[in-house]
PyMOL Python script that loads the backbone (N, CA, C, O; Angstrom):
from pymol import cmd

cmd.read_pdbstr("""\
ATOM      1  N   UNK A   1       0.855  -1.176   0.000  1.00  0.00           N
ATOM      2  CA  UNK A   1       0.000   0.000   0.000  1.00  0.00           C
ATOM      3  C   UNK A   1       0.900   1.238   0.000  1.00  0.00           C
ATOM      4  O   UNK A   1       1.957   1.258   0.631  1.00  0.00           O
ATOM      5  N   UNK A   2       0.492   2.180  -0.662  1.00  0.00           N
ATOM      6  CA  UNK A   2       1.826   3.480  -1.052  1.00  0.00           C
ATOM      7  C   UNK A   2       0.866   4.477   0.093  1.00  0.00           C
ATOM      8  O   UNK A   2      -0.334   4.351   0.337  1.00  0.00           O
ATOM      9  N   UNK A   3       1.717   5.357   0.604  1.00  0.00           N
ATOM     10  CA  UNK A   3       1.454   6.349   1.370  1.00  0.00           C
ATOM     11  C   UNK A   3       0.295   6.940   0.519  1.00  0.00           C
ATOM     12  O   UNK A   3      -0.580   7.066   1.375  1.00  0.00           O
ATOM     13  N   UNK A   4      -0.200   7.348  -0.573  1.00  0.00           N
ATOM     14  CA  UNK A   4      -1.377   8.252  -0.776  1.00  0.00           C
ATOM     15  C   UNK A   4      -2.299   7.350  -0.862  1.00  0.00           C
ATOM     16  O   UNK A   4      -3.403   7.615  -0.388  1.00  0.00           O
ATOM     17  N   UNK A   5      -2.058   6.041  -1.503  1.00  0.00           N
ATOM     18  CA  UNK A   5      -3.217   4.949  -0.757  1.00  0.00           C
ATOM     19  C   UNK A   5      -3.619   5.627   0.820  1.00  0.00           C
ATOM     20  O   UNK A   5      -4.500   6.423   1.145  1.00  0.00           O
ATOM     21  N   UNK A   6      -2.606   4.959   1.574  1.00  0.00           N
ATOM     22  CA  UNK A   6      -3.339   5.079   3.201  1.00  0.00           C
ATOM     23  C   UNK A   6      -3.723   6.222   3.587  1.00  0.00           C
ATOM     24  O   UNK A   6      -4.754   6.207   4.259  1.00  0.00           O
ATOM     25  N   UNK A   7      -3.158   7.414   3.359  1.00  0.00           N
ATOM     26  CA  UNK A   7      -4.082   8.264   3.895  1.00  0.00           C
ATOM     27  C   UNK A   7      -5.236   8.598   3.353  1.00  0.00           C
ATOM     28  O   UNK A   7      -6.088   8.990   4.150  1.00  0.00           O
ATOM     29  N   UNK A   8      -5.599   8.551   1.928  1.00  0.00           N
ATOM     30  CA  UNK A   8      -7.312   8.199   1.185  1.00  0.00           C
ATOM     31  C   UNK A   8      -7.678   7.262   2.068  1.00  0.00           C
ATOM     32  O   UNK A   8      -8.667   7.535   2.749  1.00  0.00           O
ATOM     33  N   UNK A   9      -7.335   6.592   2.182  1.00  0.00           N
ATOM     34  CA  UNK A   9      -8.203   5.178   2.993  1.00  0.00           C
ATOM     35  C   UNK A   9      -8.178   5.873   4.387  1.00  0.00           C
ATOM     36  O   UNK A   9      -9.300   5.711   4.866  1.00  0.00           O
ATOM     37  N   UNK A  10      -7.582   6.405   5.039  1.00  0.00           N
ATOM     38  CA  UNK A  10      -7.591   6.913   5.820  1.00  0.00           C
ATOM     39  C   UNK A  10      -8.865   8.152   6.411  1.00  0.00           C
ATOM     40  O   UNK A  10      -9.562   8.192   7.425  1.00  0.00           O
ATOM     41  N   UNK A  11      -8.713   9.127   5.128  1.00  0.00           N
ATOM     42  CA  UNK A  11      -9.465   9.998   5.230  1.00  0.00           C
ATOM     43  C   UNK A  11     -10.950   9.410   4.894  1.00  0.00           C
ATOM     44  O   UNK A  11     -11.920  10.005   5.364  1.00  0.00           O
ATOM     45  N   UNK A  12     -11.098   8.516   4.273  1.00  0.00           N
ATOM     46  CA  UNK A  12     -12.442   8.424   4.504  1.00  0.00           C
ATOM     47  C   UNK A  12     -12.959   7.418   5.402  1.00  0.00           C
ATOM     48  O   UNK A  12     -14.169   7.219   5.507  1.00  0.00           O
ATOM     49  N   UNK A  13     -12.136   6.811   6.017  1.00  0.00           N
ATOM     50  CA  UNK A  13     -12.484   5.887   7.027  1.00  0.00           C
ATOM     51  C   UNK A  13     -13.193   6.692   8.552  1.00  0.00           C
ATOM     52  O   UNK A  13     -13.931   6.081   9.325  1.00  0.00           O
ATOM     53  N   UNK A  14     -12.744   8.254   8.753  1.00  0.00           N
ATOM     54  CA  UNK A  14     -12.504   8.671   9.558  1.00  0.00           C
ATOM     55  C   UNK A  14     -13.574   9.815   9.178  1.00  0.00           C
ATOM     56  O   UNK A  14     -13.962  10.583  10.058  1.00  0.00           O
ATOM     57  N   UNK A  15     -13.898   9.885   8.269  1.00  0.00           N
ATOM     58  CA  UNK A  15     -14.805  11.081   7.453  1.00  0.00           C
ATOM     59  C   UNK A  15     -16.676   9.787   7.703  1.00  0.00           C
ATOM     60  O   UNK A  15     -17.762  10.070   8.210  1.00  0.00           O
ATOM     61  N   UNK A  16     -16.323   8.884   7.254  1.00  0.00           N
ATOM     62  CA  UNK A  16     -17.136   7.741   7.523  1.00  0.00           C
ATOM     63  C   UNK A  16     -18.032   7.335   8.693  1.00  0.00           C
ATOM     64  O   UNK A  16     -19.235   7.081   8.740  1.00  0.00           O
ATOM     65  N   UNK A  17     -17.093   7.355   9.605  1.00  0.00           N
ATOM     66  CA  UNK A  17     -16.911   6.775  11.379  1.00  0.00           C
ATOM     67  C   UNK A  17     -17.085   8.172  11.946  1.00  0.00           C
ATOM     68  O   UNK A  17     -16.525   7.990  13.027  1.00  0.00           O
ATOM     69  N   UNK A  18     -17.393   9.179  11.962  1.00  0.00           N
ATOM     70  CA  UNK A  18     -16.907  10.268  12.361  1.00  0.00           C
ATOM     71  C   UNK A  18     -16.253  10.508  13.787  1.00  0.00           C
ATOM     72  O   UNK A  18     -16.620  10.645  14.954  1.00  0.00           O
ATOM     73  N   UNK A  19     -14.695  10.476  12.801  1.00  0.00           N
ATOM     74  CA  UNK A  19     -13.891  10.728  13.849  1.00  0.00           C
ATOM     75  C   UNK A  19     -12.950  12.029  13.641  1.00  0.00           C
ATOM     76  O   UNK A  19     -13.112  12.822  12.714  1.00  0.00           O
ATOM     77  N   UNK A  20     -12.077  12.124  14.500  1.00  0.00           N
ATOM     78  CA  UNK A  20     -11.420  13.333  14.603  1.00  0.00           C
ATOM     79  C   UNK A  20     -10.145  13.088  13.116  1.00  0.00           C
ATOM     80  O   UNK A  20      -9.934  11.891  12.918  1.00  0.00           O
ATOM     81  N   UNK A  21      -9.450  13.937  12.265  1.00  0.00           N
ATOM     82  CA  UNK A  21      -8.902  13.787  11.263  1.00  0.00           C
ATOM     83  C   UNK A  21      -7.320  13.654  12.100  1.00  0.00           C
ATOM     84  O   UNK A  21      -7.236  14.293  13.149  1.00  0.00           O
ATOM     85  N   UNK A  22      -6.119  12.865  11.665  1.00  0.00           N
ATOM     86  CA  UNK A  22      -5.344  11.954  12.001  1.00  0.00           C
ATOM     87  C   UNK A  22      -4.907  11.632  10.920  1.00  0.00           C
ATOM     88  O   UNK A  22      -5.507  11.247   9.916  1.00  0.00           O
ATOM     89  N   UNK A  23      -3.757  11.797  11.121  1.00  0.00           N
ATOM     90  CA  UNK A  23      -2.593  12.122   9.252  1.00  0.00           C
ATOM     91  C   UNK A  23      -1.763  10.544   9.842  1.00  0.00           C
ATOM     92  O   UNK A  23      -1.665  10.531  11.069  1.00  0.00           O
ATOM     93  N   UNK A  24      -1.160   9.228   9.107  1.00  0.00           N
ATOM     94  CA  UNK A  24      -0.712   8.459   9.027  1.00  0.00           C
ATOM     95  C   UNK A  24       0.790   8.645  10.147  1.00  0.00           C
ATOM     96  O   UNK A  24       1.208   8.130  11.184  1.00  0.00           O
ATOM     97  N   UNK A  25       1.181   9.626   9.249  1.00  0.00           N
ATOM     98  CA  UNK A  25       2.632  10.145  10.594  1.00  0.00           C
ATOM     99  C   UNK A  25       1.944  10.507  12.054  1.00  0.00           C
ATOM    100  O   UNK A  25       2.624  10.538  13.080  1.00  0.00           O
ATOM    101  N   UNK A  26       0.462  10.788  12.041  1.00  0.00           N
ATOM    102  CA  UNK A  26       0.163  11.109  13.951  1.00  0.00           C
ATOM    103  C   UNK A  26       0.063   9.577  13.984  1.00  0.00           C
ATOM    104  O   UNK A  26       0.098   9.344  15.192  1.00  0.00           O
ATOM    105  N   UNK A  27      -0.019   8.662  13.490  1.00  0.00           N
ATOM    106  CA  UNK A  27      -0.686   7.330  13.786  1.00  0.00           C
ATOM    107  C   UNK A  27       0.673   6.989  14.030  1.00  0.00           C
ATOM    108  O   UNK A  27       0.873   7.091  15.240  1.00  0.00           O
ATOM    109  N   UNK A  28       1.722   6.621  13.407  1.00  0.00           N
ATOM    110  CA  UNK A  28       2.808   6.329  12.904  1.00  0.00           C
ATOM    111  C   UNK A  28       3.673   6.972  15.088  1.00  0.00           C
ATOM    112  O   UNK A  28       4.047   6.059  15.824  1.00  0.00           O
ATOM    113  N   UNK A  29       3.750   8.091  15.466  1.00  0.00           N
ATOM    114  CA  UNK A  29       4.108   8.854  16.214  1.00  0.00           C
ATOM    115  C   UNK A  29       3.277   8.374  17.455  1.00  0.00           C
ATOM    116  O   UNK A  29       3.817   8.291  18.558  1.00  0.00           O
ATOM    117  N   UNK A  30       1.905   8.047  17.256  1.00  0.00           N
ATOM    118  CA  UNK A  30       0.990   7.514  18.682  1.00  0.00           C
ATOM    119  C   UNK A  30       1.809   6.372  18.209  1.00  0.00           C
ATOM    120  O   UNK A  30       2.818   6.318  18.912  1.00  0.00           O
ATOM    121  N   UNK A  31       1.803   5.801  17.661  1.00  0.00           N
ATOM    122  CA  UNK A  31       1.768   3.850  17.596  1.00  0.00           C
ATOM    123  C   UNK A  31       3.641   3.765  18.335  1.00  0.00           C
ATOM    124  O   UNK A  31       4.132   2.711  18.740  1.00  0.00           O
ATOM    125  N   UNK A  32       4.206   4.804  18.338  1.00  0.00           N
ATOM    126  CA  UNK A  32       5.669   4.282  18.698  1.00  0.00           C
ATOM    127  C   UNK A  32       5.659   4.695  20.448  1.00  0.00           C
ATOM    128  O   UNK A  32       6.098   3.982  21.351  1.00  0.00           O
ATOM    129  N   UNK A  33       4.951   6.204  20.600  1.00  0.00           N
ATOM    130  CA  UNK A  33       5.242   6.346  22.037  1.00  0.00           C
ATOM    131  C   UNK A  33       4.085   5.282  22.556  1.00  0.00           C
ATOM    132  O   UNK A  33       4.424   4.758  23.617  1.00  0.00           O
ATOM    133  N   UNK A  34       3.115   4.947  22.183  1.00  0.00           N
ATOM    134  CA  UNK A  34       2.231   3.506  23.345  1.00  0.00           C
ATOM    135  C   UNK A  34       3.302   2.651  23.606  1.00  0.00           C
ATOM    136  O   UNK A  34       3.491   2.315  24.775  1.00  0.00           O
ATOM    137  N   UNK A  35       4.239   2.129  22.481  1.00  0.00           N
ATOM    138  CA  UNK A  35       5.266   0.798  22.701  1.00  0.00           C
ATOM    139  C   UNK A  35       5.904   1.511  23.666  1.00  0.00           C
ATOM    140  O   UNK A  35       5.877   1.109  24.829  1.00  0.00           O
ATOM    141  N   UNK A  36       6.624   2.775  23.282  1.00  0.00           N
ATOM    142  CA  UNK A  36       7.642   2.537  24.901  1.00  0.00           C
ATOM    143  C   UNK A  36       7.291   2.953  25.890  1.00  0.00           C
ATOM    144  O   UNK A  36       8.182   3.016  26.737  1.00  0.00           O
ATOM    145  N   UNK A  37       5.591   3.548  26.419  1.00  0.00           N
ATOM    146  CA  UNK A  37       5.470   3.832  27.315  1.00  0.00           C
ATOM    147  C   UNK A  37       4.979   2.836  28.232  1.00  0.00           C
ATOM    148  O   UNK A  37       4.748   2.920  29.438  1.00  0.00           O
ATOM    149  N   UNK A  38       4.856   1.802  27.360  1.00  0.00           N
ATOM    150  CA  UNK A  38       4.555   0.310  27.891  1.00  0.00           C
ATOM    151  C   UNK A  38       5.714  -0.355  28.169  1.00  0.00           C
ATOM    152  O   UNK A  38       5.657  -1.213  29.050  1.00  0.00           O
ATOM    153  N   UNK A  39       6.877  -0.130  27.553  1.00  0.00           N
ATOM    154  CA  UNK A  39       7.955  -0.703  28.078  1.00  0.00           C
ATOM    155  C   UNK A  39       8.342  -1.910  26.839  1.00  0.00           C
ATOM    156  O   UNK A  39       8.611  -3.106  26.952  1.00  0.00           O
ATOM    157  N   UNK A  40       8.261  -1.217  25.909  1.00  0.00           N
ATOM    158  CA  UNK A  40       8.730  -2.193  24.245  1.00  0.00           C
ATOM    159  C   UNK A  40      10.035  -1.682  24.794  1.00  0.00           C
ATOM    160  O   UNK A  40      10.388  -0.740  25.503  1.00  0.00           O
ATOM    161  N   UNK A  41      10.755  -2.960  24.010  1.00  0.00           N
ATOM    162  CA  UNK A  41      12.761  -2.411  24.007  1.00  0.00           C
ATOM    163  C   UNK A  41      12.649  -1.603  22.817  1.00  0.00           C
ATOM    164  O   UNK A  41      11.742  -1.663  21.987  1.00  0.00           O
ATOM    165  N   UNK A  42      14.237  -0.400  22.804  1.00  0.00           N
ATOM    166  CA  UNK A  42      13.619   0.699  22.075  1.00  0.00           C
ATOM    167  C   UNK A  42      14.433   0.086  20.962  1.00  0.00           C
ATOM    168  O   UNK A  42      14.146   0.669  19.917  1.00  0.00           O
ATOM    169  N   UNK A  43      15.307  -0.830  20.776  1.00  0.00           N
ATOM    170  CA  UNK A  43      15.954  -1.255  19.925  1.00  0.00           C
ATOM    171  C   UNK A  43      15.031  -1.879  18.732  1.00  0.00           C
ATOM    172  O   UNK A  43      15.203  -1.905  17.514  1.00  0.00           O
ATOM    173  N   UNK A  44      13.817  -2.449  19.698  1.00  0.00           N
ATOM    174  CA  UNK A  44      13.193  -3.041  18.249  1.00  0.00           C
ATOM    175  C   UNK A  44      12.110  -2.366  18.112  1.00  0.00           C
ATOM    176  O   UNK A  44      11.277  -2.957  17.424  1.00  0.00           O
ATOM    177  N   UNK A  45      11.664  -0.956  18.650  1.00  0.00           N
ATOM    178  CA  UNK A  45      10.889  -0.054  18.681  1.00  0.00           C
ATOM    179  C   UNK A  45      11.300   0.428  17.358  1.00  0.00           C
ATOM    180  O   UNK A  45      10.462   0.265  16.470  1.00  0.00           O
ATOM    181  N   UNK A  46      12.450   1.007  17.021  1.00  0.00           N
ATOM    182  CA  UNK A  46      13.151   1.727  16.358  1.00  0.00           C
ATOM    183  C   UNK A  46      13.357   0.695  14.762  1.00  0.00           C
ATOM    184  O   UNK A  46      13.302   0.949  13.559  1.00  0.00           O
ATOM    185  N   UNK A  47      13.564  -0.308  15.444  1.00  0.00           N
ATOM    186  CA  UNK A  47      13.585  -1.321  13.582  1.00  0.00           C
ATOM    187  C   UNK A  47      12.426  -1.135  13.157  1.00  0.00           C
ATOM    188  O   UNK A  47      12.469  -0.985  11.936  1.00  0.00           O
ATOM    189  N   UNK A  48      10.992  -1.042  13.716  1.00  0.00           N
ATOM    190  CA  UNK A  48      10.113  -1.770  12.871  1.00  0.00           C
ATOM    191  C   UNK A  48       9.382   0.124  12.948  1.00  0.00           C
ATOM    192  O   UNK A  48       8.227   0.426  12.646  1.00  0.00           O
ATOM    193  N   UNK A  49      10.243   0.891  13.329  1.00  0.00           N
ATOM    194  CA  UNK A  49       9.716   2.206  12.457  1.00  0.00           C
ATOM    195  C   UNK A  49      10.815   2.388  10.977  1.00  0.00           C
ATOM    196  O   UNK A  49      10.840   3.337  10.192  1.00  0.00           O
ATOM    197  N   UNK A  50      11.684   1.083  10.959  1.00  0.00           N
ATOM    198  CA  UNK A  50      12.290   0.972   9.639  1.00  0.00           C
ATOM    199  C   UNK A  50      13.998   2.295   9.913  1.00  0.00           C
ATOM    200  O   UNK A  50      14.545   2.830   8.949  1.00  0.00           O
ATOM    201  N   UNK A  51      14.422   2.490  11.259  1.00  0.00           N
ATOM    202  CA  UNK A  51      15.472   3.429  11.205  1.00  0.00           C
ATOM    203  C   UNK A  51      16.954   2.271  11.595  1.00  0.00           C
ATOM    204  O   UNK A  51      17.013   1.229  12.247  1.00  0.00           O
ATOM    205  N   UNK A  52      17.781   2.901  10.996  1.00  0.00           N
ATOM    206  CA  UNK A  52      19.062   1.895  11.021  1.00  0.00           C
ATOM    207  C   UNK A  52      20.034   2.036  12.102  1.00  0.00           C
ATOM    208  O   UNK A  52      21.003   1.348  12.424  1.00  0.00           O
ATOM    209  N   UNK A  53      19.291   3.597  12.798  1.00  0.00           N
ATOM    210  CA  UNK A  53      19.912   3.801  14.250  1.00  0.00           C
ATOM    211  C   UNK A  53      19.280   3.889  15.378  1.00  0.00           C
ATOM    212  O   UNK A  53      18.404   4.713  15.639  1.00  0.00           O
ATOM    213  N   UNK A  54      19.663   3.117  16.027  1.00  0.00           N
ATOM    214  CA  UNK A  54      18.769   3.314  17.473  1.00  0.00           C
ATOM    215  C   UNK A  54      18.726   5.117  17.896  1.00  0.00           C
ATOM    216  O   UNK A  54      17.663   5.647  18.218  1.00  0.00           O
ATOM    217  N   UNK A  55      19.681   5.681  17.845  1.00  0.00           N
ATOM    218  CA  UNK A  55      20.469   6.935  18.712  1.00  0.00           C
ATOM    219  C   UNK A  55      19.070   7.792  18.082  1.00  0.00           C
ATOM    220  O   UNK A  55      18.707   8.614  18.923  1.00  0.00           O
ATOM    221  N   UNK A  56      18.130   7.821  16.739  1.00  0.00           N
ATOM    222  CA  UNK A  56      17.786   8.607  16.015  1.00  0.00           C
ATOM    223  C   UNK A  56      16.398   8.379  16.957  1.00  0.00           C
ATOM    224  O   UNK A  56      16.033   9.396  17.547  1.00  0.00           O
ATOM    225  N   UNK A  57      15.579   7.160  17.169  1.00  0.00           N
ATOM    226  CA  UNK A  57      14.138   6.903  17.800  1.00  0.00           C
ATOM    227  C   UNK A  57      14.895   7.575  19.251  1.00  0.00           C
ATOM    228  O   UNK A  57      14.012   8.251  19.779  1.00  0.00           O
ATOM    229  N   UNK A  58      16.025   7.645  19.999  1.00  0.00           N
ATOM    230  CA  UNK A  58      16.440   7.966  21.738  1.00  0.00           C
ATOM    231  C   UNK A  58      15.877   9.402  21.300  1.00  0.00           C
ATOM    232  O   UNK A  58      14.852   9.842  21.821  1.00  0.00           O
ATOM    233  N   UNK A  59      16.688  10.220  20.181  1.00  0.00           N
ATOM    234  CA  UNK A  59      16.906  11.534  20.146  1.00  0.00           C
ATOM    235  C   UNK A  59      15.164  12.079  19.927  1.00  0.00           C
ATOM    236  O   UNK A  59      14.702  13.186  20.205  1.00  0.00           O
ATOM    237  N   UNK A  60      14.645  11.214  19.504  1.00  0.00           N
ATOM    238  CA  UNK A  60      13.210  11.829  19.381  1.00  0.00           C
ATOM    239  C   UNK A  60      12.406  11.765  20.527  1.00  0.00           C
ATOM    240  O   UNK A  60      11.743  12.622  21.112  1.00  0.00           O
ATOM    241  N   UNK A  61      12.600  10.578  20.726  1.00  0.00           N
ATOM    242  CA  UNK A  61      11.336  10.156  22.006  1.00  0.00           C
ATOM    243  C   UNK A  61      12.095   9.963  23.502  1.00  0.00           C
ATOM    244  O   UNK A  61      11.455   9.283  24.305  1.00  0.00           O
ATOM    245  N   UNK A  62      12.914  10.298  23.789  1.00  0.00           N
ATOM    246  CA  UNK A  62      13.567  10.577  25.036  1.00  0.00           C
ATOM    247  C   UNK A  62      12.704  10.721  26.147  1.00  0.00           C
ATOM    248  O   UNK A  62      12.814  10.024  27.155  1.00  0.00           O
ATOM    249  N   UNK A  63      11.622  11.833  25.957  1.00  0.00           N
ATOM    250  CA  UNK A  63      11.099  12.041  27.086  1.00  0.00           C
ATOM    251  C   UNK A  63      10.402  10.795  27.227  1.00  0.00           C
ATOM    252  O   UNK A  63      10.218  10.665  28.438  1.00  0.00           O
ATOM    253  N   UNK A  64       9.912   9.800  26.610  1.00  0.00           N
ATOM    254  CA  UNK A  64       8.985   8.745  26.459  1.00  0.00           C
ATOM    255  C   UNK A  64       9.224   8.032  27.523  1.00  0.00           C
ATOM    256  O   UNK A  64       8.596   7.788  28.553  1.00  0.00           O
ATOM    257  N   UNK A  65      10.673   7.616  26.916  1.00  0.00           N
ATOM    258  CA  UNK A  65      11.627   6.214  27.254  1.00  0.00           C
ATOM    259  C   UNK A  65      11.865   6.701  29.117  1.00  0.00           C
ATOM    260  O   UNK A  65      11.989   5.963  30.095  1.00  0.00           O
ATOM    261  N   UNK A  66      11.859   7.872  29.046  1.00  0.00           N
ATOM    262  CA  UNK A  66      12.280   8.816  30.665  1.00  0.00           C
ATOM    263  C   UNK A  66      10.818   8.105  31.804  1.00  0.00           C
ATOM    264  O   UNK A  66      10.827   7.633  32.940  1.00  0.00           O
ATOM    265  N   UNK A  67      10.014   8.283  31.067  1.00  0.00           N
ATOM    266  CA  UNK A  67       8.834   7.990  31.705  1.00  0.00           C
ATOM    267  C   UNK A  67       8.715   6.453  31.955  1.00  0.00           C
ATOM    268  O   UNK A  67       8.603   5.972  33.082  1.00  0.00           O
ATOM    269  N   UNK A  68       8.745   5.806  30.926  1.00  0.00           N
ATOM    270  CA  UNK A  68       8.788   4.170  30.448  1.00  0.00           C
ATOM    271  C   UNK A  68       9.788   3.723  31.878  1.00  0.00           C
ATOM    272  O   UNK A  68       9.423   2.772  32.569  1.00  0.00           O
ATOM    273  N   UNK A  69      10.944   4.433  32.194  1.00  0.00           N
ATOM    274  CA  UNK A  69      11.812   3.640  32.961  1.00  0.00           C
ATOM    275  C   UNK A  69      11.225   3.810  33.941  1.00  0.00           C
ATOM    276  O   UNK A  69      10.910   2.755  34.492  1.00  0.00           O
ATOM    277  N   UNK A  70      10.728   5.254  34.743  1.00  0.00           N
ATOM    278  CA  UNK A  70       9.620   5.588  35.539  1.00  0.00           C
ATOM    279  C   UNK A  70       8.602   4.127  35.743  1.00  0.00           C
ATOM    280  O   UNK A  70       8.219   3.568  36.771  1.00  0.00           O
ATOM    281  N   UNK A  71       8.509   4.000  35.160  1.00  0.00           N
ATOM    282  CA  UNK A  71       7.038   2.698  34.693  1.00  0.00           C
ATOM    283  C   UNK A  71       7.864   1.359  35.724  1.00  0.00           C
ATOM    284  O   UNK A  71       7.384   0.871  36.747  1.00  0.00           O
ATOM    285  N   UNK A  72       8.922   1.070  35.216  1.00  0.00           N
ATOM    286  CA  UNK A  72       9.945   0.200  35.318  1.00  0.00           C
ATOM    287  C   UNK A  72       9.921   0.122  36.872  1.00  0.00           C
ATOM    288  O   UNK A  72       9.378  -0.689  37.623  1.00  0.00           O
ATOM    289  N   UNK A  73      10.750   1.321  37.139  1.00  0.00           N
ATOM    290  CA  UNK A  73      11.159   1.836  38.402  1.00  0.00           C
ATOM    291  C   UNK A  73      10.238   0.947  39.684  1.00  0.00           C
ATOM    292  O   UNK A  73      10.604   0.083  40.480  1.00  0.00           O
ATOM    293  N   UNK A  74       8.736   1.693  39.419  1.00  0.00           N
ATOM    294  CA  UNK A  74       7.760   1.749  40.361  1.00  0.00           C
ATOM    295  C   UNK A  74       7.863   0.135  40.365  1.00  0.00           C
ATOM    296  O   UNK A  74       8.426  -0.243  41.392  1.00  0.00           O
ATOM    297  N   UNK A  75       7.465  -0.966  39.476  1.00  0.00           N
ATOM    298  CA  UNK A  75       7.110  -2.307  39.335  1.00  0.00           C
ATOM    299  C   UNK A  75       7.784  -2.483  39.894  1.00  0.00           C
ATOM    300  O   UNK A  75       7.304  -2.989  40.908  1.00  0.00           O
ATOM    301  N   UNK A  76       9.127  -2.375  39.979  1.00  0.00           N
ATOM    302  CA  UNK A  76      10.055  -3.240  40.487  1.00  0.00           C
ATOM    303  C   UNK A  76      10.227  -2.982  41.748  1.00  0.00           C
ATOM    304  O   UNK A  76      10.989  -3.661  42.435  1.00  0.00           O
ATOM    305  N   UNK A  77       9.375  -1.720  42.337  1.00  0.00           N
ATOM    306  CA  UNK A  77       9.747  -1.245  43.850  1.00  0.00           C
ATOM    307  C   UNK A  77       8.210  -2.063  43.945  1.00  0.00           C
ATOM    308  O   UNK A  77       8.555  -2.997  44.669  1.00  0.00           O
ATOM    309  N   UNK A  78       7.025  -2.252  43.724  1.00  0.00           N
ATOM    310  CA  UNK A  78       6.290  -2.802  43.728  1.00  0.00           C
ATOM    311  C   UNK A  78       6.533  -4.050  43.841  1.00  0.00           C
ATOM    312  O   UNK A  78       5.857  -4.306  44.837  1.00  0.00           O
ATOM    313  N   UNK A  79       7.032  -5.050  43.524  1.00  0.00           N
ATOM    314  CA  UNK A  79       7.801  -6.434  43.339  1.00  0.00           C
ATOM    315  C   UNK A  79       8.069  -6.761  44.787  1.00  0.00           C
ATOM    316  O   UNK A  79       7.454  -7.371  45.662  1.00  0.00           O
ATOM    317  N   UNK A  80       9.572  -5.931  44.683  1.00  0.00           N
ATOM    318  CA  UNK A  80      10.233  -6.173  45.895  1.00  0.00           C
ATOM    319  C   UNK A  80       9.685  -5.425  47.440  1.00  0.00           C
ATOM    320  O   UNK A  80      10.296  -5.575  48.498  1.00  0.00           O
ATOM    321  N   UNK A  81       9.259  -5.152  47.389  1.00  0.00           N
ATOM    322  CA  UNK A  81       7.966  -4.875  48.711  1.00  0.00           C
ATOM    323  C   UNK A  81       6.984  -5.331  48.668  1.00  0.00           C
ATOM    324  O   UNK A  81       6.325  -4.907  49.617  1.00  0.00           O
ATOM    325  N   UNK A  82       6.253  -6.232  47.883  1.00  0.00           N
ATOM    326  CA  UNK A  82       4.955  -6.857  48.043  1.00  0.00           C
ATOM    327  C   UNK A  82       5.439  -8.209  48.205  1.00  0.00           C
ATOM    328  O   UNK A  82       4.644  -9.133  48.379  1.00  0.00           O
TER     329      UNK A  82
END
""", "prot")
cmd.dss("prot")
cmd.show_as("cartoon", "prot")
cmd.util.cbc("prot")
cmd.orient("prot")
């Protein structure tokens, strides 16, 4: 499917359903910070947005991954005290 495919399919899916309008790159941008705020490794976060450097998904989503360890943090203080 070529990028002006999906966003036609896009736009009328959403024109259809009536929903709020949402460009492929906001989808593309939600769909990566849910993975690491859930705690995806960012290594394969970063392959399957198709980039050949990890350093390039850190430099973007930093604050994400900041939070994600946050996430981490608590469980594991959760863990070891329960």
């Amino acid at each position: 499917m070529t990028g002006m495919t999906l966003a036609s399919w896009l736009k009328h899916f959403q024109r259809n359903n009536g929903l709020k309008k949402v460009s492929p790159h906001g989808l593309r941008y939600s769909n990566t910070i849910m993975l690491i705020t859930n705690g995806a490794d960012i290594k394969t976060v970063s392959a399957r947005l198709g980039r050949a450097d990890v350093k390039i998904t850190l430099n973007i989503y930093s604050q994400y991954t900041t939070e994600a360890d946050r996430k981490v943090s608590n469980l594991i203080d959760e863990l070891l005290s329960g």
